[in-house]
C-alpha positions as CSV (number, residue, x, y, z in Angstrom):
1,X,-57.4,-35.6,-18.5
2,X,-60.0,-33.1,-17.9
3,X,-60.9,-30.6,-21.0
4,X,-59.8,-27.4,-20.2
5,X,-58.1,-24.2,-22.9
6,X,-56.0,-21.2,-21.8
7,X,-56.5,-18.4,-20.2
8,X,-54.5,-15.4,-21.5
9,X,-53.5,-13.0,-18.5
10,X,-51.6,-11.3,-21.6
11,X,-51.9,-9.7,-24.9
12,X,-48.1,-11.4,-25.4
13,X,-49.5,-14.7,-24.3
14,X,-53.0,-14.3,-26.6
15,X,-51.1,-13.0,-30.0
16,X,-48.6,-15.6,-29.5
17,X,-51.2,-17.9,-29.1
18,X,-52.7,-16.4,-32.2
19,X,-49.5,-16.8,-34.3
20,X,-48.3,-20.4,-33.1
21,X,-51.7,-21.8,-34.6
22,X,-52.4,-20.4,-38.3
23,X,-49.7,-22.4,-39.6
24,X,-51.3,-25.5,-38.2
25,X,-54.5,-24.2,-40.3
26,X,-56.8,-22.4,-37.6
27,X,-57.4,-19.6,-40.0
28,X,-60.8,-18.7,-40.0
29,X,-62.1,-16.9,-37.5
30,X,-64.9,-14.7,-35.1
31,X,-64.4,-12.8,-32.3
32,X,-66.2,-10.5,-29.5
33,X,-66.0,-9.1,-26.3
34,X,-67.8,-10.4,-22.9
35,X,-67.5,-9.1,-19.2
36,X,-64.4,-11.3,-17.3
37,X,-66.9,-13.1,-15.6
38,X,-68.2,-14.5,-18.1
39,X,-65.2,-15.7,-19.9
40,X,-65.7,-19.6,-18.2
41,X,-69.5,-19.9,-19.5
42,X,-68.3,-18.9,-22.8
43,X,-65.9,-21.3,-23.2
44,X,-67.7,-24.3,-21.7
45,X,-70.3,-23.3,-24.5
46,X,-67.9,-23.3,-27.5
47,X,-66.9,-26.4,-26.0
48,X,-70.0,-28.2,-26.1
49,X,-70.9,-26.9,-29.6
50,X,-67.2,-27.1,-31.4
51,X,-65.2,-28.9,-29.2
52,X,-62.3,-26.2,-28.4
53,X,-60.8,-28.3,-25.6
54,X,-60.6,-31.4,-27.7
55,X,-57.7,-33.6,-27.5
56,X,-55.5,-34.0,-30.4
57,X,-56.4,-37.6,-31.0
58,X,-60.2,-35.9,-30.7
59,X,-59.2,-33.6,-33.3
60,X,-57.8,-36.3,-35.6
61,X,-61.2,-38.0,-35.9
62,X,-63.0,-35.0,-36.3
63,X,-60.8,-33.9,-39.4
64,X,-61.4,-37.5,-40.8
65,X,-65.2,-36.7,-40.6
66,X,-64.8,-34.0,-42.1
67,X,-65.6,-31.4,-39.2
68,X,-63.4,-28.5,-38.4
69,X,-61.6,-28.0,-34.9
70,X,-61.6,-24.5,-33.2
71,X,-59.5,-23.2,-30.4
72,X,-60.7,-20.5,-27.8
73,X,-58.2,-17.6,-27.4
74,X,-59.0,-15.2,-24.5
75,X,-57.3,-12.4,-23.3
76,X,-58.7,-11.2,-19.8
77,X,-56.3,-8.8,-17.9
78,X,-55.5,-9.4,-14.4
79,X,-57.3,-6.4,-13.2
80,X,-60.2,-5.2,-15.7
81,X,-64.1,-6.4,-16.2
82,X,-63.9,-6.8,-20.2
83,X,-62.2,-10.3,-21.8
84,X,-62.2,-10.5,-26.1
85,X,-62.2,-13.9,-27.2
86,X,-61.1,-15.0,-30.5
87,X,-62.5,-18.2,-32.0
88,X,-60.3,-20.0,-34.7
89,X,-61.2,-22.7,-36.9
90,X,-59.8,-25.3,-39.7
91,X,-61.6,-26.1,-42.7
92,X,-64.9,-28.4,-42.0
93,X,-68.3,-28.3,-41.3
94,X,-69.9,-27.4,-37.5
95,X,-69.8,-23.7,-37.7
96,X,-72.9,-23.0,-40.3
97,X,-74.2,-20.6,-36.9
98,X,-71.3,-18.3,-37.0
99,X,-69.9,-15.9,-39.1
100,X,-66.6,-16.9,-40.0
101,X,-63.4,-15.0,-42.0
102,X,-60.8,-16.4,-43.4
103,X,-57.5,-14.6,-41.6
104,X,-56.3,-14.0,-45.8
105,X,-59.5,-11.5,-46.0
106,X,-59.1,-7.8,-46.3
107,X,-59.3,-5.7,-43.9
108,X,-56.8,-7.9,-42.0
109,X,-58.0,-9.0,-38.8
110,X,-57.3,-6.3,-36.1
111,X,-57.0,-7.9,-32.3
112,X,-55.6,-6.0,-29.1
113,X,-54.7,-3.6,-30.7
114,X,-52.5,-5.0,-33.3
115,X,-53.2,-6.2,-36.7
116,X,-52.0,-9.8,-38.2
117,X,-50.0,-9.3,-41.6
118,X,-47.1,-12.2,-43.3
119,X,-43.4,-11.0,-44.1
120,X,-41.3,-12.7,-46.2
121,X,-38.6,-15.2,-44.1
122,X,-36.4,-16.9,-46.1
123,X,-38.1,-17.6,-48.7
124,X,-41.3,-18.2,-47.5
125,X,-43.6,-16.3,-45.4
126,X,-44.9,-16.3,-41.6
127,X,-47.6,-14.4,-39.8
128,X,-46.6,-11.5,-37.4
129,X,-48.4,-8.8,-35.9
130,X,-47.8,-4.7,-35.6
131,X,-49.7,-1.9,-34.9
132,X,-51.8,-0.4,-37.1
133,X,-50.7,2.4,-39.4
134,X,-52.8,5.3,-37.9
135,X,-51.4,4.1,-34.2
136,X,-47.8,4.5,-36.2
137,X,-48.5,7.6,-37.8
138,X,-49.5,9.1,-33.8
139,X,-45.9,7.7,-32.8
140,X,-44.2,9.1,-35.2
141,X,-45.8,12.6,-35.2
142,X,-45.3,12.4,-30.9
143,X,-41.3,11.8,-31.7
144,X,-41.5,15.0,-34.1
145,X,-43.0,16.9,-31.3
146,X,-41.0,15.9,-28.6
147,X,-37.5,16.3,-30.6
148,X,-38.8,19.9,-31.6
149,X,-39.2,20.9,-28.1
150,X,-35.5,19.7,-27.5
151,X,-37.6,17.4,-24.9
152,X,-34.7,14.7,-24.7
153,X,-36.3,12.6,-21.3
154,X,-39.4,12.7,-22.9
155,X,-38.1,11.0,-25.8
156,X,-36.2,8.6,-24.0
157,X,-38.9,7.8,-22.2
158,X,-41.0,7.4,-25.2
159,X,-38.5,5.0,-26.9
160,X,-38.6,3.0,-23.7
161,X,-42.1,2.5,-24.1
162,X,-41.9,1.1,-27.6
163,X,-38.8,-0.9,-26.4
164,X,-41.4,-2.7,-24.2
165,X,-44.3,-3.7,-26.7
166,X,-44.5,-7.3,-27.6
167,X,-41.5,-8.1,-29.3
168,X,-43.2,-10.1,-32.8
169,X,-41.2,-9.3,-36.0
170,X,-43.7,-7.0,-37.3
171,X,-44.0,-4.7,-34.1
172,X,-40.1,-4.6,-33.8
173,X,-39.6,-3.6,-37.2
174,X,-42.0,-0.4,-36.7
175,X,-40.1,0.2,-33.5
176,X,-37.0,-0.1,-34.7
177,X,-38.0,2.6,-37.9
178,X,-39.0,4.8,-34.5
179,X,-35.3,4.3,-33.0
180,X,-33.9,5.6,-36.8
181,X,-36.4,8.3,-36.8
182,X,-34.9,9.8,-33.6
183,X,-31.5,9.6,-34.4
184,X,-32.1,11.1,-37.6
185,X,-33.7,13.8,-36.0
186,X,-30.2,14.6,-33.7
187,X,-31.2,11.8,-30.8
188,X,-28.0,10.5,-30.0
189,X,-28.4,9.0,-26.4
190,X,-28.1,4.9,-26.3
191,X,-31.2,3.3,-27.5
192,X,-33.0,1.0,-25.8
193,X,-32.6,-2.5,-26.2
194,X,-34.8,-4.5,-28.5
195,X,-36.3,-7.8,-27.6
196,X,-37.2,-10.5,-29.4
197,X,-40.4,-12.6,-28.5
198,X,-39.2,-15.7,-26.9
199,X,-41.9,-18.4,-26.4
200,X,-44.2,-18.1,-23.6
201,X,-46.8,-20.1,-21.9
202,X,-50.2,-19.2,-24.0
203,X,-51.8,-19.3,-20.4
204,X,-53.4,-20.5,-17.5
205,X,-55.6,-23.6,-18.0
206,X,-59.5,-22.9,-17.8
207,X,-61.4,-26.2,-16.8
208,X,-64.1,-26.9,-19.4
């Protein structure tokens, strides 16, 4: 079978992607941002240098020898000229010519828009994402506005909006904090409903 890595169309698909591979110990990382077209070059390259479309017998043997494995994550909209990458990495040697973080350093690793932090599930903790607190802090000072001005299908409109981000654990709890806001501010009309993010595919397949 032919190499080949996904293709986020996404940012759903590309955090998800993000989150289903930390716990298998891809946690260092680099990132950047290249024009769309540019997106299969890239990851030909990563995948001569650090193997990102390796199998995961190939992977096997490279963690015997000691090297790390990396995955490619790439978000590139359907209709826009920018993609960001994101490079992740195990433990091992191979990557001396990049600048890698570990995803435990502070600042926490911001990506589309969202930032990765853990919350405690019982009894042990997993990786989610939300969105960052000055991005909360706006929201919450828009709801103030809007229930001040008595502005009701404005707010409804609003909360419909947050009912639509990428339902991780992290970004629903923040959401849901929103809903409470509202309705202790006198919103009493039915809430939108809250989803929880189900598994998707992380992508089309990019040939390598």
């Amino acid at each position: 079978m032919p190499a080949s890595t996904p293709l986020a169309r996404s940012k759903s698909a590309a955090l998800a992607r993000l989150l289903d591979s930390i716990p298998k110990g891809y946690n260092r990382y680099t990132s950047g941002t290249i024009k769309a077209e540019k997106v299969p070059a890239l990851a030909v390259k990563f995948h001569e240098r650090y193997g990102i479309g390796c199998t995961p017998a190939q992977r096997i043997t490279r963690k015997k020898r000691g090297q790390a494995s990396c995955i490619l994550i790439v978000f590139c909209p359907p209709s826009g000229d920018q993609a960001q990458w994101l490079m992740l990495a195990t433990q091992g040697t191979g990557l001396q010519g990049e600048a890698m973080r570990c995803v435990t350093d502070k600042p926490r690793l911001h990506w589309l828009g969202y930032e990765l932090v853990r919350h405690p599930h019982k009894g042990t903790t997993r990786w989610t994402v939300r969105r960052p607190s000055a991005d909360l802090a706006a929201d919450h000072a828009l709801l103030a506005e809007l229930m001040n001005k008595h502005h009701l299908s404005g707010v409804a409109n609003f909360l419909q909006r947050l009912a639509n981000l990428p339902g991780f654990h992290g970004v629903r709890a923040q959401v849901w904090g929103l809903f409470q806001a509202a309705r202790s501010r006198g919103y009493d009309a039915e809430l939108p409903h809250l989803f929880y993010m189900q598994k998707i595919s992380h992508g089309e397949r990019l040939a390598l």
